[in-house]
C-alpha positions in Angstrom: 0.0 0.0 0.0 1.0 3.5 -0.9 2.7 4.9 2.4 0.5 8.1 1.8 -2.8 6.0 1.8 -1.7 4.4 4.6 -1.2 7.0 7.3 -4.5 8.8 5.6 -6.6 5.6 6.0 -4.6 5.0 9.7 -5.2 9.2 10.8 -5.7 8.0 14.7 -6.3 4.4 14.3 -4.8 1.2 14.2 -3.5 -0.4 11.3 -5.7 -1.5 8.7 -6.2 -5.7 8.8 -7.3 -5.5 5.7 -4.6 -3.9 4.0 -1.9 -5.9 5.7 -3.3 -9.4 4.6 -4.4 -8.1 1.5 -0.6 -6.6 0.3 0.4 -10.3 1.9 -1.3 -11.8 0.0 -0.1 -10.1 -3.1 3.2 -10.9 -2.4 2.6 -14.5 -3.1 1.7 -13.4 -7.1 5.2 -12.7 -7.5 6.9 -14.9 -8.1 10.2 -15.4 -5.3 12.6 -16.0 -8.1 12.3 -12.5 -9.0 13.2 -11.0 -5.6 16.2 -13.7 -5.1 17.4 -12.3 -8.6 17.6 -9.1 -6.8 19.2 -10.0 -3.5 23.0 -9.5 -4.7 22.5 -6.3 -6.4 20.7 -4.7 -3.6 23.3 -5.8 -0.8 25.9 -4.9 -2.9 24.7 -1.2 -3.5 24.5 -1.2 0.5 27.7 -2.5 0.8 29.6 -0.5 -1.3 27.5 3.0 -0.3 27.8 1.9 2.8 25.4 4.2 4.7 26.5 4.4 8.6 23.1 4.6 9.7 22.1 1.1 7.8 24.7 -0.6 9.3 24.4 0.4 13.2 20.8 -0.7 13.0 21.9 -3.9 11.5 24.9 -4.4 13.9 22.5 -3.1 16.7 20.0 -5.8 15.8 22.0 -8.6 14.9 25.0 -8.2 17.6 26.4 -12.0 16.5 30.1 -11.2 14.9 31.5 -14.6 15.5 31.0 -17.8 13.2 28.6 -20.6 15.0 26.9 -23.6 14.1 23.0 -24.5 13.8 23.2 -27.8 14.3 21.5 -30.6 12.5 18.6 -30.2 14.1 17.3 -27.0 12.2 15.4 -26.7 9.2 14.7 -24.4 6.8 12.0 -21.8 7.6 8.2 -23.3 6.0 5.9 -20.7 5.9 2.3 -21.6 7.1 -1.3 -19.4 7.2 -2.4 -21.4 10.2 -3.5 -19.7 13.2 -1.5 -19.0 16.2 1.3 -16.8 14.9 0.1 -15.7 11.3 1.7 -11.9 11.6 4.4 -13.7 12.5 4.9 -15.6 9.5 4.0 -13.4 7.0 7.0 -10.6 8.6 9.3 -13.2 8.3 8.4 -14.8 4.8 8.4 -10.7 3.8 12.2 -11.0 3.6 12.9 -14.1 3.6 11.4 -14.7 -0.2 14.6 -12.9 -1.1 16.8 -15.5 0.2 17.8 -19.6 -1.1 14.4 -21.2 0.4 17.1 -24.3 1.3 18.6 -21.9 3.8 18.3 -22.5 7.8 17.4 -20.6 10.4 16.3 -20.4 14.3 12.9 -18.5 15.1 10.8 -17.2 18.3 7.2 -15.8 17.6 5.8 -14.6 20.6 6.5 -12.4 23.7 9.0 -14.4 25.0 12.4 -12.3 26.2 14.6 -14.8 27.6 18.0 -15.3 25.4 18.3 -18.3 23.3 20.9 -21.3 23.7 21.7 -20.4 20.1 21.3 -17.0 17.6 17.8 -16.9 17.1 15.6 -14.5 15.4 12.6 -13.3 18.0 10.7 -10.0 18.7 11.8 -9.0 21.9 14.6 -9.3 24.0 16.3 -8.2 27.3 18.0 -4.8 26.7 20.4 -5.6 30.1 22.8 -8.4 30.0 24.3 -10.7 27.1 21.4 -10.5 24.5 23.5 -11.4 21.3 22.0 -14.7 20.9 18.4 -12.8 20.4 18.7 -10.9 16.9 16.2 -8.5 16.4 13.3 -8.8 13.8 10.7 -6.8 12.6 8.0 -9.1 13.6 4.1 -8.8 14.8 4.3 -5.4 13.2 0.8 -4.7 12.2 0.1 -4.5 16.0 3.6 -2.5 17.1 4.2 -0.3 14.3 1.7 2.1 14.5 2.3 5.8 13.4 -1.1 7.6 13.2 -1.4 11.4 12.2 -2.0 13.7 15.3 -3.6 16.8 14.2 -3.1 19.0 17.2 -0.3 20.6 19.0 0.8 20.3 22.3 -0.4 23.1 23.6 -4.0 22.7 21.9 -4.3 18.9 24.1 -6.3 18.4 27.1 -3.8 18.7 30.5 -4.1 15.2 31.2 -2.6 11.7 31.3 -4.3 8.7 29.8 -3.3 5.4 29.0 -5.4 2.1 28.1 -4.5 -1.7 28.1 -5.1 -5.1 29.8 -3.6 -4.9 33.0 -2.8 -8.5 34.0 0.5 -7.7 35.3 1.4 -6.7 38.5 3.4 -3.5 37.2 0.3 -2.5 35.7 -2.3 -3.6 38.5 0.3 -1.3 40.8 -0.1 1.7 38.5 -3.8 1.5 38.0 -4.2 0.6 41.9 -2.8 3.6 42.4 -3.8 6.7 39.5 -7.2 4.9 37.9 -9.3 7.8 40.4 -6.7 10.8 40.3 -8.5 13.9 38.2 -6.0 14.6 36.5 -5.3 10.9 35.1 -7.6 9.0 32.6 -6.6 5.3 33.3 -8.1 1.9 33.5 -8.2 -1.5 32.5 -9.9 -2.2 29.0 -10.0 -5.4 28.7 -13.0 -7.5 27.5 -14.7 -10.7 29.3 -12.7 -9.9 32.8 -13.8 -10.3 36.0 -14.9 -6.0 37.5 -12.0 -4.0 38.6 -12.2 -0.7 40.5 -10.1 0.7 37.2 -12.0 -1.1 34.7 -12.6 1.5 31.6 -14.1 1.2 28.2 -12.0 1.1 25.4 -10.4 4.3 24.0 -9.7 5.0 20.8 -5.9 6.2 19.8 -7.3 9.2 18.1 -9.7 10.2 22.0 -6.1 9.2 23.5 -4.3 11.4 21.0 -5.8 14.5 22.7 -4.2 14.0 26.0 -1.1 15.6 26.6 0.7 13.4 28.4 -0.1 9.3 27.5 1.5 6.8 29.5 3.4 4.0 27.9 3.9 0.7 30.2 5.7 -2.3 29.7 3.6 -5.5 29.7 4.6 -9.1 28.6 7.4 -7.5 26.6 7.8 -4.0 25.3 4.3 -1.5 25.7 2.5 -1.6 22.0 1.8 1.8 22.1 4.9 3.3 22.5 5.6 4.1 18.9 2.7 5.5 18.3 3.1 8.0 21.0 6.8 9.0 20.3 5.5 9.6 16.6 3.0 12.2 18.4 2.8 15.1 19.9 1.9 13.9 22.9 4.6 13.7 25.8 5.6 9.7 26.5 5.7 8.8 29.9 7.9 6.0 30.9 9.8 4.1 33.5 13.0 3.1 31.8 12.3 0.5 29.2 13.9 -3.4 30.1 13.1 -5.2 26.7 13.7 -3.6 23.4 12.9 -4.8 19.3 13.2 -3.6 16.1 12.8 0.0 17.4 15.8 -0.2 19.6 14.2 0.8 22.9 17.6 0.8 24.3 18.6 3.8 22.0 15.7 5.9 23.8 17.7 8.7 26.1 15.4 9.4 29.3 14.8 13.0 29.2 15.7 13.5 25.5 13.0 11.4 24.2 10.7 10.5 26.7 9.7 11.8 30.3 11.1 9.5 32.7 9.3 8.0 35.9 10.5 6.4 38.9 9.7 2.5 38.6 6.9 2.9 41.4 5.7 5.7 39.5 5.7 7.9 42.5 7.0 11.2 40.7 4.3 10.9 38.3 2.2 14.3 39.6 5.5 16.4 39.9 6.5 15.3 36.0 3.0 16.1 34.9 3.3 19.6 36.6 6.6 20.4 35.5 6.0 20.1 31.2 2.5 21.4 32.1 4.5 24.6 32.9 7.3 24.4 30.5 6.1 23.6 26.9 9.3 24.6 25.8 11.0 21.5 27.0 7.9 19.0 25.7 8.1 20.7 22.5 12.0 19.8 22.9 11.5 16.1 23.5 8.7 15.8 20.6 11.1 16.9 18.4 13.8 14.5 19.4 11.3 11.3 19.8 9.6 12.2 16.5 13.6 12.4 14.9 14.1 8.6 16.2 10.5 7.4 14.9 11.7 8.8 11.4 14.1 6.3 11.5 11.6 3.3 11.0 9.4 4.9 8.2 11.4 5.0 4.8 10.1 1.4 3.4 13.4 0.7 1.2 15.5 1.4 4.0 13.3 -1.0 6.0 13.8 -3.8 3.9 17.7 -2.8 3.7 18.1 -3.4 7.4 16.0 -6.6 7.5 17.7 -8.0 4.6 21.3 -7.4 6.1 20.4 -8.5 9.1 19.3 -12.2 7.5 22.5 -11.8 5.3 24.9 -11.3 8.6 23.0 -14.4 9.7 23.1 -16.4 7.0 27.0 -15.3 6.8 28.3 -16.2 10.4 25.9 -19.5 10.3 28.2 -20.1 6.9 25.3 -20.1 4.7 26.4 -17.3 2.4 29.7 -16.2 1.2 30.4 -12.5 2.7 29.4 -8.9 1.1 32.6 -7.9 -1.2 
């Protein structure tokens, strides 16, 4: 789908189901052949331009720069439209298709964080620690990469903080425990066919949330869904410091420079909310610089670029494929 249509059909909403399967789908009338014919010239164009940028994403995402062994255990990827992890599959086969459908890989689909025995490809994983067997992929994305048009300004929103989700977790029972009845919070639990809650709320729109000034983003199995969509606004993020990261590189995000930081417990919550309710100058700084690092995610050749060199640096230190010259 055009990128235009896109974010005209998405203004405040979610992303199209329909367009996603349907441009899926589409990808299946061409034939693979023709994007494996392409494979070599377009890594060898990024090779030899060699664009910094491209390159630290794929080194971010893919962090394994020593040779290892998959074992004979592991077969090629299949692709499958059965139910369970369907976006899963069809982000994966996206790039894939480009690639010898002989050649072998690990895969995670799901929220899972913990690191892998071996170099796996998975949505999520810990930001802390030794996370190099967990490379990065652009995968679930309908659901996570979110960038809908926000047609007012900062200073036009509502002084408020809002924020909806299922709140099964204990960081997120804590938080609504806490801020579901303060006046100047809109919070709660949205959650269909649960038992009541005190902080149980209807659902809320990302376009009724979009006229919040502040919107809180909140960690839940893995990384919180919504952040994108609220760096790409002009609504502040608030956000204790992220502890899982993907495809967006979470653990690039500076506390302060792209986000409004809160204490784990979330006890300095009213003091931040009264501090860039009284200094738009320094929200309008950190829209600028969260909006800069959203940027970074919506050129669609240099998406595939990234995805693609990260499955060739696989494919390479798993000795599947000779090395970019």
């Amino acid at each position: 789908m055009n990128p235009l249509l896109g974010s005209i059909l998405n203004a405040g909403r979610k992303n199209s189901r329909f367009f996603y399967y349907g441009r899926n789908l589409l990808r299946f009338a061409v034939p693979a052949g023709l994007c494996r014919r392409r494979l070599d010239d377009l890594l060898r164009a990024a090779w030899q331009e060699h664009d910094a940028e491209i390159f630290d994403r794929v080194d971010y995402c893919n962090r394994i720069f020593r040779p290892f062994e998959l074992g004979p255990d592991v077969e090629p990827f299949r692709f499958t439209l059965a139910r369970g992890f369907r976006n899963y599959y069809m982000d994966l086969h996206e790039y894939l298709r480009y690639f010898d459908p002989h050649l072998r890989l690990l895969h995670r689909f799901g929220d899972e964080t913990a690191v892998p025995a071996r170099p796996t490809l998975v949505k999520a994983r810990p930001i802390a620690g030794d996370n190099e067997n967990s490379v990065l992929f652009n995968l679930n994305k309908i659901r996570h990469f979110v960038f809908p048009r926000d047609r007012l300004s900062f200073e036009d929103k509502i002084d408020r903080l809002v924020w909806r989700g299922s709140a099964f977790q204990e960081n997120r029972k804590q938080f609504l425990a806490r801020y579901h009845d303060h006046p100047r919070c809109d919070v709660g639990h949205a959650h269909r066919g649960t038992s009541p809650v005190p902080w149980r709320k209807n659902y809320l729109p990302i376009a009724e949330q979009l006229r919040c000034k502040f919107i809180l983003s909140i960690e839940g199995n893995d990384v919180a869904s919504n952040l994108k969509w609220i760096l790409a606004s002009n609504s502040l993020c608030f956000m204790a410091r992220p502890r899982c990261e993907t495809w967006f590189m979470e653990g690039r995000l500076v506390p302060g420079r792209h986000y409004v930081p809160l204490a784990d417990d979330y006890s300095d919550l009213e003091e931040q909310m009264a501090h860039y309710s009284a200094h738009p100058e320094e929200a309008r700084e950190i829209l600028r610089h969260a909006q800069g690092h959203v940027a970074r995610f919506r050129n669609p050749a240099r998406e595939r670029l990234v995805a693609l060199l990260v499955l060739q640096k696989y494919f390479e230190r798993s000795g599947q494929r000779p090395p970019l010259t």
